[in-house]
C-alpha positions in Angstrom: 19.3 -31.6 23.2 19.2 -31.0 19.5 16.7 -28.8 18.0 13.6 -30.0 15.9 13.1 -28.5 12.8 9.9 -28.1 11.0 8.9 -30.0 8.1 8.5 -26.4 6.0 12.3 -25.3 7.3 13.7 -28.7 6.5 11.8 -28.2 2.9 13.1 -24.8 2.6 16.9 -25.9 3.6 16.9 -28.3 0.8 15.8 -26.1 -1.6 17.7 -23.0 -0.7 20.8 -25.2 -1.3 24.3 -23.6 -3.9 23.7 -26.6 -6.3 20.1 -26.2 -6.6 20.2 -22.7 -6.8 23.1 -22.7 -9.0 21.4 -24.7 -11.6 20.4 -23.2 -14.4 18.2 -26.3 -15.0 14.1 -25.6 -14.7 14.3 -22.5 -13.0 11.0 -21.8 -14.4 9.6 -24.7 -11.9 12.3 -24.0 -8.9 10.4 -20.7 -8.8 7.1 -21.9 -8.4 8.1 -24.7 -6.0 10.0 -21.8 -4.0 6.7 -19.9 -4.2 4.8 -22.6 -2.5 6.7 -23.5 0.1 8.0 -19.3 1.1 4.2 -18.9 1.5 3.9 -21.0 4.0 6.6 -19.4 6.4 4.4 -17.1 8.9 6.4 -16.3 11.5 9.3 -13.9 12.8 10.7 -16.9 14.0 10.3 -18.8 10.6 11.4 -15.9 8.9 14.9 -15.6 10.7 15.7 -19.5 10.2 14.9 -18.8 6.7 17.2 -15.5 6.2 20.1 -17.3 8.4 19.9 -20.1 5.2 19.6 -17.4 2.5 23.2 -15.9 4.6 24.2 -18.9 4.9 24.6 -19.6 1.1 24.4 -16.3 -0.8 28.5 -15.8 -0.9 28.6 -19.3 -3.2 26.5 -18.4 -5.5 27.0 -18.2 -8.7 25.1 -15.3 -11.3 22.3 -17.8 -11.7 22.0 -18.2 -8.5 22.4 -14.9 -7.0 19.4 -14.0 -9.3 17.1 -17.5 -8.1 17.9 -16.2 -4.6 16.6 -12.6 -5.4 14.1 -14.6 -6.8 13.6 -15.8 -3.4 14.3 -12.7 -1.9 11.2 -11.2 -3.7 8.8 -14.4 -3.4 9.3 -14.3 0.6 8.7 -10.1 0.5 5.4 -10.3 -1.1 4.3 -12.8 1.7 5.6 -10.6 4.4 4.3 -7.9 3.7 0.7 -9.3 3.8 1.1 -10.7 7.3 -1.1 -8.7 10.2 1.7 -8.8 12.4 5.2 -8.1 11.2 6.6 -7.7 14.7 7.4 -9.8 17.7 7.9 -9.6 21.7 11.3 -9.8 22.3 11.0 -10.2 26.5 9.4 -7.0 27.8 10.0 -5.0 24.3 8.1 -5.5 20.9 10.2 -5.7 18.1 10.3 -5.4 14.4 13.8 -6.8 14.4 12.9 -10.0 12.1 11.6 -8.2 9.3 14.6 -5.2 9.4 17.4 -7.7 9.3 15.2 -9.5 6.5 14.8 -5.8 4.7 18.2 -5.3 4.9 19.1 -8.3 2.7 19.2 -7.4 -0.5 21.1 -4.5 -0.3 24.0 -6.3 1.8 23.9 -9.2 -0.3 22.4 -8.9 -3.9 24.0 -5.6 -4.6 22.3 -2.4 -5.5 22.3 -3.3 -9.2 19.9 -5.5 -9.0 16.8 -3.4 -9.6 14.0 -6.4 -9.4 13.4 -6.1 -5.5 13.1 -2.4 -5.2 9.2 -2.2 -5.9 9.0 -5.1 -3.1 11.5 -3.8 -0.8 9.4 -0.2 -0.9 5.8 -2.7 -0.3 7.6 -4.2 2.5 9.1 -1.0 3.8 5.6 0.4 3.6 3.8 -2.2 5.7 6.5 -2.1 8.4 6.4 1.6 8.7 2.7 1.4 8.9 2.8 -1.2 11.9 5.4 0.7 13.7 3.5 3.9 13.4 0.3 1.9 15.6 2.7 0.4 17.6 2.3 1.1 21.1 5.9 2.0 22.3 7.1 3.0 19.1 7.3 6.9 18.1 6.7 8.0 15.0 9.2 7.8 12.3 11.4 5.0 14.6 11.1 2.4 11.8 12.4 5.0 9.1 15.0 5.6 11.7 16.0 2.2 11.9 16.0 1.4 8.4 18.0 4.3 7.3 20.6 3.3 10.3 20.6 -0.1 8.9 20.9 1.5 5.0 23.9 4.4 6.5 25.6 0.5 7.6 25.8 -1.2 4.7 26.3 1.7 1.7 28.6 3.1 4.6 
């Protein structure tokens, strides 16, 4: 049986397309269509179908569009980071997996040069760390833990 896709991921696919992305063409209006639409995504769940996209495509980018996808990368941050709940039950464990493979993004893929998403990354970072810290099952300092093991990964 095939999946079903939402209407906002089937938006979102379109638009986080190389060509589109690519273009240097009304980026001015891409961004604020991008806005939009990443507001809408609300979920962990969302979320990872989103990032998989954002994997999906960042390698065929080219300059313009490595900067409309940290565009993207920032747009999407801001909304995270102002959801209630940034984790998830995984079976019997809660998890902030969603958000850490989402955190770990721009680092792996945009390069540490890029010095736009560091104020959101650190907002994000923030928000995460203060959910895991009233998170039953979760010790203190576990999402620093994680992050800096994710970090120690990449930067390697």
């Amino acid at each position: 049986m095939e999946k079903k896709i939402s209407p906002l991921l089937l938006v979102l696919k379109i638009l986080l397309n190389e060509n589109i992305l690519n273009s240097k063409e009304e980026t001015k209006e891409l961004h604020s269509i991008l806005e939009v639409w990443l507001s809408k995504v609300r979920s962990p769940g969302d979320l990872v179908e989103v990032l998989q996209r954002m994997e999906l495509v960042t390698p065929n980018l080219s300059f313009i569009g490595l900067d409309n996808m940290s565009t993207v990368w920032q747009l999407l941050a801001r909304c995270i980071s102002e959801w209630e709940v940034l984790g998830e039950n995984k079976g019997t464990q809660y998890s902030f997996g969603s958000v850490l493979q989402f955190i770990r993004y721009p680092v792996q893929f945009l390069g540490d040069k890029d010095t736009r998403f560091w104020r959101d990354w650190a907002n994000l970072y923030s928000a995460l760390s203060n959910q895991g810290e009233v998170t039953i099952g979760y010790e203190s300092g576990q999402i620093c833990s994680e992050v800096t093991e994710i970090l120690i990964t990449i930067l390697g």
